[in-house]
C-alpha positions as CSV (number, residue, x, y, z in Angstrom):
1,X,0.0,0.0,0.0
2,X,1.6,3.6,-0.9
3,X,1.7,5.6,1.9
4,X,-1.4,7.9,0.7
5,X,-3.5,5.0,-0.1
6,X,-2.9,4.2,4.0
7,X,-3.3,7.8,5.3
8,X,-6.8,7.5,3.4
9,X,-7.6,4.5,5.2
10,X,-6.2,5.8,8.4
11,X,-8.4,9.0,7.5
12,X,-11.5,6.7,6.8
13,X,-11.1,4.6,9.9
14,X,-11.6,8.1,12.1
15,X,-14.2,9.3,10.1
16,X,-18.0,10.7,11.0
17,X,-20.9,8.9,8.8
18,X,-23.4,11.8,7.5
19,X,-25.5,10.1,5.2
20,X,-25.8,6.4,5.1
21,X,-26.3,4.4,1.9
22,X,-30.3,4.4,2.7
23,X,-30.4,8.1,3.2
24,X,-28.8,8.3,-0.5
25,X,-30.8,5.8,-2.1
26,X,-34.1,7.9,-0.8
27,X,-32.6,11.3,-2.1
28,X,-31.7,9.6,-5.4
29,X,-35.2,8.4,-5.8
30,X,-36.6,12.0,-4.4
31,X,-34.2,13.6,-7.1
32,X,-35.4,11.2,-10.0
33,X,-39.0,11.7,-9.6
34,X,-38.4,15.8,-10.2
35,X,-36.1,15.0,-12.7
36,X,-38.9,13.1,-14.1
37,X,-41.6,16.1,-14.0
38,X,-39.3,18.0,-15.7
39,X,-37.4,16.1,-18.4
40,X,-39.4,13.3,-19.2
41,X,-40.2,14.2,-22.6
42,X,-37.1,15.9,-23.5
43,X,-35.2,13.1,-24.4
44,X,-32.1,15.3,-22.6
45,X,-28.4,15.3,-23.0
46,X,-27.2,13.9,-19.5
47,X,-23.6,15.2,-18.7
48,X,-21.5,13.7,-15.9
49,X,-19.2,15.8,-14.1
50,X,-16.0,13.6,-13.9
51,X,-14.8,12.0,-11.5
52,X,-17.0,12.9,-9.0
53,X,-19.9,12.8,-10.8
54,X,-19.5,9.4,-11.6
55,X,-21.0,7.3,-9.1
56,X,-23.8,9.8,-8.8
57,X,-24.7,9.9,-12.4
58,X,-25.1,5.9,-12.8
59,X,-26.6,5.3,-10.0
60,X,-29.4,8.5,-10.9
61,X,-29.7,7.6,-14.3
62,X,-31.1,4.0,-13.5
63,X,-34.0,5.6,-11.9
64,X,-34.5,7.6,-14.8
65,X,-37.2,5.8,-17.2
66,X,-37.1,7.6,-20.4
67,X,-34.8,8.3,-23.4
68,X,-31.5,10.1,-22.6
69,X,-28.2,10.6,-23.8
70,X,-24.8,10.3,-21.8
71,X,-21.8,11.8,-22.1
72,X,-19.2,13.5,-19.7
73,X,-17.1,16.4,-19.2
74,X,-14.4,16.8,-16.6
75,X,-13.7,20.2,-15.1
76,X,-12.3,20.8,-11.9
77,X,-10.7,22.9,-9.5
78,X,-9.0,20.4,-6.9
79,X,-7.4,18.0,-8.4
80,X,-6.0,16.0,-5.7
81,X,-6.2,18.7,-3.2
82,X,-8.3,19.7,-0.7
83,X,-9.3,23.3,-1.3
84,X,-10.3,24.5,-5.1
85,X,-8.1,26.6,-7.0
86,X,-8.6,28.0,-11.0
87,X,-10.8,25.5,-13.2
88,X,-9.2,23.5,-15.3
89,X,-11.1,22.2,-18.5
90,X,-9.5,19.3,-19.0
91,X,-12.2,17.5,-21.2
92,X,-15.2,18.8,-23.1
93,X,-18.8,17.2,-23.9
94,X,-18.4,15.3,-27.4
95,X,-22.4,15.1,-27.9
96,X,-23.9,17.7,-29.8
97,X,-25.5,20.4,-27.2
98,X,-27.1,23.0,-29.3
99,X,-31.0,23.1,-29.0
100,X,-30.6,20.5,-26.4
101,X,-32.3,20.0,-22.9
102,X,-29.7,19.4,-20.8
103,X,-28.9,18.0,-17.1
104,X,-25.4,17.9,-15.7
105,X,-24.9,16.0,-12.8
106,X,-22.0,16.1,-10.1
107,X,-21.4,15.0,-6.9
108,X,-21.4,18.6,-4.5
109,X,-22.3,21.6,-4.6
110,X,-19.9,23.6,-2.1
111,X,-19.2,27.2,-3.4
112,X,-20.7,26.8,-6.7
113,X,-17.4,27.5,-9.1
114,X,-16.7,24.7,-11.5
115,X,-21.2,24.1,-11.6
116,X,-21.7,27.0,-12.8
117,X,-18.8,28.1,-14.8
118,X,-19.9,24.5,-16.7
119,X,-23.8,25.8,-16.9
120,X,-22.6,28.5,-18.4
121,X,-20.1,27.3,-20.6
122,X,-23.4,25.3,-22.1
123,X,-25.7,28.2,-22.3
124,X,-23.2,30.1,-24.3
125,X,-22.4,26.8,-26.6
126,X,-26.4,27.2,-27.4
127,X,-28.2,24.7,-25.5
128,X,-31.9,25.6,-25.6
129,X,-32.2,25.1,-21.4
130,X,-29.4,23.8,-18.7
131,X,-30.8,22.2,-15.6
132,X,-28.2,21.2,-12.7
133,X,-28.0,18.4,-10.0
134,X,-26.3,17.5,-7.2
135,X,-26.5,14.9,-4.5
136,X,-25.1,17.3,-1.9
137,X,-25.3,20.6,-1.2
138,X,-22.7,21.8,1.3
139,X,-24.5,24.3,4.0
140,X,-22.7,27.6,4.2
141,X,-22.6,31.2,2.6
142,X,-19.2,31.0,0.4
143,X,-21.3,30.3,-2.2
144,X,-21.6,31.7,-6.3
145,X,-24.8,33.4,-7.2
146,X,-26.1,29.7,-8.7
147,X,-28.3,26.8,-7.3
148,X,-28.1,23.6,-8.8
149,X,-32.3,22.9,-10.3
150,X,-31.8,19.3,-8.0
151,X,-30.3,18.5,-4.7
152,X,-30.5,15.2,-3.0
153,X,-29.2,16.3,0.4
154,X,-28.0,19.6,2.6
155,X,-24.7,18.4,4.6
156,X,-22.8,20.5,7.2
157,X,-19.8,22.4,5.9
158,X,-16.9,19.8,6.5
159,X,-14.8,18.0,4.5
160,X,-16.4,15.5,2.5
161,X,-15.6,12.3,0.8
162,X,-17.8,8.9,-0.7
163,X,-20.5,8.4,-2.9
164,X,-18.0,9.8,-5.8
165,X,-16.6,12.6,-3.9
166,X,-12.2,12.2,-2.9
167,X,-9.9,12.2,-0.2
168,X,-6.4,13.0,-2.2
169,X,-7.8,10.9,-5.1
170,X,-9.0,7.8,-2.9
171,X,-12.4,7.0,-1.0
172,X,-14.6,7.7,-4.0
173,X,-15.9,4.5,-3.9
174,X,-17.1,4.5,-0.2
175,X,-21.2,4.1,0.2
176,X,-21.8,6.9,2.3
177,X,-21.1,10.4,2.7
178,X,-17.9,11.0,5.3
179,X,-16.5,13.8,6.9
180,X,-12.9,13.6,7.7
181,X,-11.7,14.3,11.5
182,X,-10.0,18.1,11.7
183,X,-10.8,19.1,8.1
């Protein structure tokens, strides 16, 4: 094991549960049934945020029912770190987007940077509407004149990992949402 790989399971091993597996499942299924009402007969362009969008996006899209596309972009600001810097485009949505409905999904929404530079990086490639979801929206008031359209959950203003979102690049894959110890 590399010595990050066991400080992440050192981290996770101390680390406070906020939202178990259940408690996602129920906000997936509350977020699919708006999604529904809304989209349904759009047959929309779905975008994943990479890579924490990932996780989110599969396990939303199964409870979607109707035609869809899927694609992905990846845009971040934190690489492996823990605290956001400038956005970095690093890959951009092959599917046609003009005219298109559109829903981009991503794991957080904590100060609203990289969601909304995306939504708008959409608008202004000429998609006729751009609707935003989240499974998490971190609770404080850092945050970018934007609101994702859909949020599964409001989560206290920590640092977070699971359910797609990192610690350094591991933990993505826990079932859960975590907040490290002292961070």
């Amino acid at each position: 094991m590399t010595p990050l790989a066991a400080e992440a399971a050192r981290v996770h091993a101390e680390a406070d549960c906020l939202a178990t597996p259940a408690q996602l499942d129920s906000a997936l299924e509350q977020m699919a049934g708006e999604i529904r009402a809304r989209l349904h007969d759009k047959a929309p362009l779905v975008l994943c945020v990479m890579n924490g969008g990932l996780i989110p996006a599969a396990l939303l899209t199964l409870k979607l029912d109707f035609p869809l596309e899927l694609d992905y972009l990846h845009a971040t600001r934190y690489g492996l770190a823990t605290e956001g810097g400038e956005l970095d485009w690093r890959v951009f949505p092959k599917a046609e987007i003009s005219g298109r409905s559109i829903l981009v999904i991503d794991d957080i929404f904590d100060q609203g940077h990289t969601l909304a530079a995306i939504c708008d990086y959409l608008k202004n490639a000429g998609a006729a509407e751009v609707l935003s979801a989240t499974v998490i929206n971190k609770r404080h008031e850092r945050k970018v004149d934007f609101k994702p359209d859909f949020i599964g959950l409001e989560i206290e203003d920590r640092f977070l990992y699971g359910f797609g979102m990192d610690y350094k690049g591991y933990l993505r894959n826990v079932q859960g949402i975590y907040a490290v110890k002292g961070l």
